[in-house]
C-alpha positions in Angstrom: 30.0 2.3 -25.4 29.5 1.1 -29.0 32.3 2.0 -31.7 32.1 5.3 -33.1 30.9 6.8 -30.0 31.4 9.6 -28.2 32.3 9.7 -24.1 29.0 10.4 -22.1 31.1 11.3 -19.3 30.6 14.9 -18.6 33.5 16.0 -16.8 35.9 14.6 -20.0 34.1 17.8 -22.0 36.2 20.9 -22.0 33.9 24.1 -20.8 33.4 24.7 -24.6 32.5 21.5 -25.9 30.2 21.1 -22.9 28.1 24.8 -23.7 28.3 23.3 -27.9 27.1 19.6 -26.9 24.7 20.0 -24.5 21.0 20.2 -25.5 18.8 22.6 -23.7 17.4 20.2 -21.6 19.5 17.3 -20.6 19.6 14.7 -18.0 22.8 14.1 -16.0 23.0 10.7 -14.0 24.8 10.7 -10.9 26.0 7.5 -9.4 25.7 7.5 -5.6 28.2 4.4 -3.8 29.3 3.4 -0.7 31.9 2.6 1.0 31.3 -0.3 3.6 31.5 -3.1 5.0 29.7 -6.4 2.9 30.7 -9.0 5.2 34.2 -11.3 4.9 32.9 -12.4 1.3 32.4 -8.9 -0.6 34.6 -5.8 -0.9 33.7 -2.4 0.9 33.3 -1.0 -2.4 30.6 -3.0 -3.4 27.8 -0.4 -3.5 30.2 2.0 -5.8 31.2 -0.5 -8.3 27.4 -1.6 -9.1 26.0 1.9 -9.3 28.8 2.8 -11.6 28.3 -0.5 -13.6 24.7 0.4 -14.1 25.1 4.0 -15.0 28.0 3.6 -16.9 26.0 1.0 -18.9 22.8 2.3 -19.3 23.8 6.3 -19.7 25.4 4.7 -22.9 22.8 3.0 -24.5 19.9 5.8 -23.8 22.7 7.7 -25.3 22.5 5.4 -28.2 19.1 6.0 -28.8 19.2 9.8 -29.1 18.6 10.9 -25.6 20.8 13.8 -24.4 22.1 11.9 -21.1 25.3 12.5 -19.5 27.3 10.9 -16.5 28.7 12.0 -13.9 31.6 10.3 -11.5 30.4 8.3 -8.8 29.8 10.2 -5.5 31.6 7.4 -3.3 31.5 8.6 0.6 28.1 8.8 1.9 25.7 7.9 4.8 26.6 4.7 5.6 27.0 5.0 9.6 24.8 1.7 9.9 28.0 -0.1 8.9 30.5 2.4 10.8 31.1 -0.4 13.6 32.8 -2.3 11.0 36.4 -1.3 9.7 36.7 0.0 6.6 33.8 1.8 6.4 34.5 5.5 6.1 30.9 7.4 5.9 29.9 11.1 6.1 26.9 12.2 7.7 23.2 13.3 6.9 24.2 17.4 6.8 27.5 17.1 5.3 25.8 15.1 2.6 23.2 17.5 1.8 25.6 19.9 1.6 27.4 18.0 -0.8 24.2 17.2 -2.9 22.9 21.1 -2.7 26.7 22.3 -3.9 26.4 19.9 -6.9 23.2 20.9 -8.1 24.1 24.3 -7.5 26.8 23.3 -9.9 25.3 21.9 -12.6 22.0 24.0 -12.6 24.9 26.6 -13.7 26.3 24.6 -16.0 22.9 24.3 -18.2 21.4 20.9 -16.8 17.9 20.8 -16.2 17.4 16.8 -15.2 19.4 15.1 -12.6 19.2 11.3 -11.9 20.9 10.0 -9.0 21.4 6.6 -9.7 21.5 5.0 -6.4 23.8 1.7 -5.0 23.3 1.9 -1.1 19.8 2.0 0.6 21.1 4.0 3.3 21.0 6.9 1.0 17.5 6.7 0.0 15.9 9.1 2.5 18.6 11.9 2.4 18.1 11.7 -1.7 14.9 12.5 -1.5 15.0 15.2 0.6 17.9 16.1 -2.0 15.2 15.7 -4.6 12.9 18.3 -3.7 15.4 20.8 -2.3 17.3 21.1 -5.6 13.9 21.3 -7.2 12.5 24.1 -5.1 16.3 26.1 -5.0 17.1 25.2 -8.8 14.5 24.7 -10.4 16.0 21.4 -11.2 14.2 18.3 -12.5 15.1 15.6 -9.9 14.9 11.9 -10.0 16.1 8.9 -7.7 16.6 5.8 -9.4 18.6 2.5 -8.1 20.7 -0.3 -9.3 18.3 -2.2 -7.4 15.8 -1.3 -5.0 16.7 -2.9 -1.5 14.2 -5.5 0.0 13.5 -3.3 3.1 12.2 -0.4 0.9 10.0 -2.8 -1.2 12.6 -4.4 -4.0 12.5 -8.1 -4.6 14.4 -10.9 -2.5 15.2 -14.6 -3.0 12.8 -17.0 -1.3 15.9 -18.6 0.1 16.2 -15.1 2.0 12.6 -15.2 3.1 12.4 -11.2 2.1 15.3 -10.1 3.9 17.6 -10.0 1.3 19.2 -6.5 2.4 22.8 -6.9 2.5 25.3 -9.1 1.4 22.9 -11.6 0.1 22.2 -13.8 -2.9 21.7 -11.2 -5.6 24.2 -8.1 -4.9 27.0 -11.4 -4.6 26.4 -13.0 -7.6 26.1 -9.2 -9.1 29.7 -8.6 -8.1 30.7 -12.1 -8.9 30.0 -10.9 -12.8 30.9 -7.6 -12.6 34.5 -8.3 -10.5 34.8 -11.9 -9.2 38.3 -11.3 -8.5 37.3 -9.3 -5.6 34.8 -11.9 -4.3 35.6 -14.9 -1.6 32.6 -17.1 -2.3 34.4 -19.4 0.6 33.6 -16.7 2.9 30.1 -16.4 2.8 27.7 -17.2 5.2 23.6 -17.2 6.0 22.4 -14.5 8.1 18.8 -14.2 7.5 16.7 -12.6 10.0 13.4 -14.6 10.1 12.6 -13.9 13.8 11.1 -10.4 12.1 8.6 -12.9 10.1 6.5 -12.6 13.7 5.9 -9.0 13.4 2.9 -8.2 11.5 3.4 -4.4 11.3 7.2 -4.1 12.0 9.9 -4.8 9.5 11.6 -4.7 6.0 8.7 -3.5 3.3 5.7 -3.5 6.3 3.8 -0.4 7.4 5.9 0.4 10.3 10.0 0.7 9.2 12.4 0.4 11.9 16.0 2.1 12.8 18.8 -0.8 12.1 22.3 -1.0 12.8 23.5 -3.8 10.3 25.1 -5.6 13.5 21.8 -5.9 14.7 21.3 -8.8 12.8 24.6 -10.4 13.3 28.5 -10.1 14.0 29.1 -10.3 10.3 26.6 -7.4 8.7 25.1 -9.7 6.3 21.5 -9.8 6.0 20.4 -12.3 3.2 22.0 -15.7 2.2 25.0 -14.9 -0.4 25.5 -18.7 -0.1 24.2 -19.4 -3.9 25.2 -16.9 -5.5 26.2 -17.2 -9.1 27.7 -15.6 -12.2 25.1 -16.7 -14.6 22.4 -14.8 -11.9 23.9 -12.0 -11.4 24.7 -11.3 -15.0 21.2 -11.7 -15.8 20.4 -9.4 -12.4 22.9 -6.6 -14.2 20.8 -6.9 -17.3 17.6 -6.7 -16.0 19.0 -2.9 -13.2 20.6 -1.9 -17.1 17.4 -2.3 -19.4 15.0 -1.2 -15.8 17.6 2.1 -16.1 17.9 2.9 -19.4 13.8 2.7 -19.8 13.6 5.2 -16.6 16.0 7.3 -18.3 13.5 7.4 -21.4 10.9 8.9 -19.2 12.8 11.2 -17.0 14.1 12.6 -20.4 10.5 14.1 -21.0 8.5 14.0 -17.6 6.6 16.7 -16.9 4.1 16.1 -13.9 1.6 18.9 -15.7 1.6 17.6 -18.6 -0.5 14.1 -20.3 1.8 11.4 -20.4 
């Protein structure tokens, strides 16, 4: 937050200062985590700490440049049972979830907020919160929006050549993220290759193809990982955290004034 400027998050506002500072049609972020297991090298928090990295960043400087954007705390627990073989990971399920998600909008449709971002760190939630989107726009009336840190290789997000597109997990570029944004909570000497490139001989089948798949992330391996965290670096994954902030605080730009009846 540059000098001089106010706290962007919203629950620090007292009730009055929230009705005063509000504008009639702001956008609240909420971070979604995770908390799981990212292999021996990575901590279960992973998923958390770079969804609150990137909205804490990038809620800041839209905020900066005039847009009426809030933040919310990171929602930590959430659906992420793919990892539940592992210890340490302590997940909720799909309807407990959408509860969750339905009470908050509920919430904050009350409150006066008309946008609501979920800024999203763990691909397992990406189906749920989208359902979420257009339930809390149909019983709200509430603009809704997913966005992610970074969007996961099996939906369609990028992944290292070294990872041959299966960068999903553990891999090159959420390791060197967390190796910038907490490298004391990282044990390089840990990590280890899992890449899955026996999928490469399914045409239709498998990450970013036409035909998605159910995955347990022990599917793939004893460990979890899926991707090659082998390389990972400070240098890349500062750059990485630069490129989810700027990616973020553009998004935020347009989901300030969308309007899906109106010209752009």
């Amino acid at each position: 937050m540059a000098a001089g400027q106010r706290s962007r998050d919203l629950t620090e506002l007292s009730t009055t200062a929230l009705t005063v500072r509000l504008g009639p049609d702001p956008v609240v972020v909420l971070p979604v985590g995770s908390i799981e297991a990212h292999g021996p090298h990575l901590p279960l928090a992973t998923d958390l700490l770079v969804a609150d990295a990137v909205a804490r960043r990038a809620v800041d400087l839209a905020a900066a440049d005039g847009l009426d954007v809030w933040r919310l705390p990171a929602l930590t627990f959430t659906k992420s049972d793919e990892h539940a073989w592992a210890p340490g990971t302590i997940w909720i399920g799909w309807d407990a979830m959408m509860a969750t998600l339905v009470d908050l909008g509920s919430s904050l449709a009350d409150a006066g907020v008309t946008r609501l971002a979920f800024l999203n760190g763990h691909g397992g939630n990406s189906a749920l919160l989208q359902v979420a989107n257009r339930e809390l726009r149909r019983r709200f009336g509430l603009r809704t929006f997913l966005m992610h840190a970074s969007v996961p290789a099996d939906q369609g997000g990028p992944s290292a050549d070294v990872e041959a597109g299966f960068g999903v997990h553990g891999g090159l570029h959420e390791t060197s993220v967390m190796l910038h944004l907490r490298p004391d909570l990282v044990d390089l000497s840990a990590a280890e290759r899992h890449v899955p490139e026996q999928l490469s001989r399914y045409r239709h089948v498998g990450f970013g193809k036409s035909v998605a798949f159910g995955w347990l992330s022990d599917d793939f391996g004893p460990s979890g990982v899926i991707g090659d965290p082998t390389g990972s670096t400070e240098d890349l994954g500062a750059s990485l955290m630069d490129a989810a902030v700027s990616n973020a605080v553009g998004a935020l730009a347009e989901i300030a004034v969308f309007d899906p009846a109106l010209p752009a």
